[in-house]
N, C-alpha and C positions, 0 to 999 in steps of 0.2 A: 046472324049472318057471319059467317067466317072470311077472316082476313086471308088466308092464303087457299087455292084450288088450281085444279093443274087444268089442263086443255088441251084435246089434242090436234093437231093439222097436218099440213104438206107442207115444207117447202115449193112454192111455186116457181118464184124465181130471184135472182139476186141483182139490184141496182144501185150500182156503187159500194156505199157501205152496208144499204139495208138489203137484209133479205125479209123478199114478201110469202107469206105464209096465209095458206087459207084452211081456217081453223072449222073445224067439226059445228056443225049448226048454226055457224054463223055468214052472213051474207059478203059484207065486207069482206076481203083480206085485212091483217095488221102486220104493217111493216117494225121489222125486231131489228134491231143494230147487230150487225154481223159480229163484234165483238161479244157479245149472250151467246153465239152459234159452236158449236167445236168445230176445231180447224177442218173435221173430216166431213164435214157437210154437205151434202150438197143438191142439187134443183132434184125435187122428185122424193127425197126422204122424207118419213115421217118422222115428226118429232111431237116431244111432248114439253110445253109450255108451263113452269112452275110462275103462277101469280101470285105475288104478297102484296097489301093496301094497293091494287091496281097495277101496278109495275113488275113487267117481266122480270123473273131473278135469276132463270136457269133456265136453259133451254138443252136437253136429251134429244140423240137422236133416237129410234127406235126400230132398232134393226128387223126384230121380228114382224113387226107391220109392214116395214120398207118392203120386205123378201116374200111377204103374204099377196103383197099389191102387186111385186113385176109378175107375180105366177098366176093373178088373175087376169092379166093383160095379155 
Protein backbone atom coordinates (compact mmCIF):
# COMPACT_ATOMS: atom_id res chain seq x y z
CA UNK A 1 0.00 0.00 0.00
CA UNK A 2 1.35 3.36 -0.75
CA UNK A 3 1.73 6.28 1.69
CA UNK A 4 1.00 9.06 -0.72
CA UNK A 5 -1.80 9.22 -3.98
CA UNK A 6 -3.46 12.21 -5.26
CA UNK A 7 -7.38 12.59 -5.74
CA UNK A 8 -9.14 14.46 -7.80
CA UNK A 9 -12.59 16.78 -6.94
CA UNK A 10 -14.45 20.20 -7.03
CA UNK A 11 -14.48 22.64 -4.95
CA UNK A 12 -18.00 22.83 -3.95
CA UNK A 13 -18.14 25.56 -1.67
CA UNK A 14 -16.23 27.34 1.09
CA UNK A 15 -17.36 27.86 5.03
CA UNK A 16 -15.47 29.88 6.90
CA UNK A 17 -12.10 28.50 6.91
CA UNK A 18 -12.90 25.15 5.21
CA UNK A 19 -13.47 24.60 1.84
CA UNK A 20 -15.67 21.66 1.02
CA UNK A 21 -14.65 19.53 -1.87
CA UNK A 22 -16.43 16.71 -3.53
CA UNK A 23 -13.89 14.29 -4.55
CA UNK A 24 -14.03 11.83 -7.66
CA UNK A 25 -15.72 8.44 -6.43
CA UNK A 26 -16.49 9.24 -3.34
CA UNK A 27 -19.82 10.01 -1.66
CA UNK A 28 -19.05 12.19 1.22
CA UNK A 29 -17.42 15.67 0.49
CA UNK A 30 -14.06 16.23 2.70
CA UNK A 31 -13.73 19.61 4.10
CA UNK A 32 -9.71 20.93 3.47
CA UNK A 33 -8.54 23.93 5.54
CA UNK A 34 -8.56 26.93 3.27
CA UNK A 35 -5.03 27.52 4.17
CA UNK A 36 -3.90 23.84 1.76
CA UNK A 37 -5.96 26.00 -1.03
CA UNK A 38 -4.05 28.80 -3.38
CA UNK A 39 -5.26 32.00 -2.64
CA UNK A 40 -6.80 31.82 -6.37
CA UNK A 41 -9.27 29.34 -5.65
CA UNK A 42 -12.35 29.26 -5.90
CA UNK A 43 -16.19 27.41 -5.60
CA UNK A 44 -16.51 25.48 -8.97
CA UNK A 45 -12.52 24.68 -9.54
CA UNK A 46 -11.15 21.54 -9.94
CA UNK A 47 -8.31 20.65 -8.04
CA UNK A 48 -6.23 17.85 -7.32
CA UNK A 49 -5.57 16.60 -3.70
CA UNK A 50 -1.90 15.32 -2.91
CA UNK A 51 -2.37 12.58 0.28
CA UNK A 52 0.51 11.47 2.38
CA UNK A 53 -0.10 8.84 5.65
CA UNK A 54 -3.93 10.22 5.33
CA UNK A 55 -3.35 13.89 5.55
CA UNK A 56 -3.92 16.56 2.83
CA UNK A 57 -0.41 18.13 1.90
CA UNK A 58 -1.00 20.09 -1.17
CA UNK A 59 -3.88 21.02 -2.85
CA UNK A 60 -3.46 22.25 -7.05
CA UNK A 61 -5.95 23.86 -8.70
CA UNK A 62 -6.50 22.38 -12.18
CA UNK A 63 -7.01 24.72 -14.68
CA UNK A 64 -7.51 22.46 -17.54
CA UNK A 65 -10.33 20.44 -15.96
CA UNK A 66 -11.81 23.82 -14.57
CA UNK A 67 -12.03 25.33 -18.45
CA UNK A 68 -13.03 21.51 -19.87
CA UNK A 69 -16.19 21.58 -17.19
CA UNK A 70 -17.51 25.46 -17.78
CA UNK A 71 -17.57 24.32 -21.89
CA UNK A 72 -19.40 21.33 -20.96
CA UNK A 73 -22.03 23.30 -19.12
Amino acid sequence: MSDKETLKGVIDRFEGDWAVIELDGEIEPRNISRKLLPRRAKEGDHVQLEIEHGNVTKVQVDPEATQAAKERI
